[in-house]
C-alpha positions, 0 to 999 in steps of 0.5 A, a space after each residue: 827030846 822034841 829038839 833032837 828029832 827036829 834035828 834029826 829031821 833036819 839033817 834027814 830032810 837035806 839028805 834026801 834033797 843033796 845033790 847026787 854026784 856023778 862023777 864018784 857014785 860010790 862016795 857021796 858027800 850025804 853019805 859021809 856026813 849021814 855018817 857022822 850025824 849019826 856018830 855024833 847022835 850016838 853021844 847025844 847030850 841035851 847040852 848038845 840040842 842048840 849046836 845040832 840045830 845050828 849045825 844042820 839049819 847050815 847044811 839046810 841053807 846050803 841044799 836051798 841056795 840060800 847065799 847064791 844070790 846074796 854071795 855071787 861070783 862074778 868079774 874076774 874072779 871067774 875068769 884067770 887072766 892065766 887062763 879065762 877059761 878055767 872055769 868053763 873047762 872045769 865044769 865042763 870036764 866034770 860033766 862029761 868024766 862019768 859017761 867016758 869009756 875006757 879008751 877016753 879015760 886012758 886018753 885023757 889021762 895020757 894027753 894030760 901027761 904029754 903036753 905040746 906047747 
């Protein structure tokens, strides 16, 4: 019983610690698996105690960067020969999609449909 509270306060640890996402407020990734923790806690099983441990140490890596410095991205991967900025582009529109008005998403979407070569 001690395993499954240390489990629980593993997976209650990183999901207070998860990044919030700005671009869909209403939907975020802690929520969802907070959801199916709690799904699965409900069907607890002693058998169950080693995978739940395993389960939310994994998640609990990941809110620590733990494989960031072990498993960099770097070189080409980061840069497309079809387009090099990719990447740069990406980050940045997902930065600045929260804080667009109405008439900036309407733009946004209809310069997207019209492309001029």
């Amino acid at each position: 019983m001690a395993t499954r509270s240390l489990a629980r306060r593993i997976y209650s640890d990183v999901f207070a610690k998860w990044p919030k996402q700005d671009l869909r407020p209403d939907y975020q990734l802690q929520d969802v698996l907070g959801k199916t923790v709690d799904a699965r806690f409900q069907n607890f099983k002693p058998a169950m105690e080693r995978e739940e441990i395993l389960k939310a140490r994994a998640l609990q890596f990941l809110v620590q960067d733990k494989f960031k410095d072990r498993y960099k991205l770097h070189g080409p991967m980061l840069q497309p020969k079809s387009q090099p900025t990719y990447f740069d582009d990406l980050v940045r529109e997902i930065e600045e999609a929260p804080n667009r008005s109405w008439f900036g998403r309407l733009g946004k979407r209809l310069s997207g449909m019209i492309r001029l070569q």
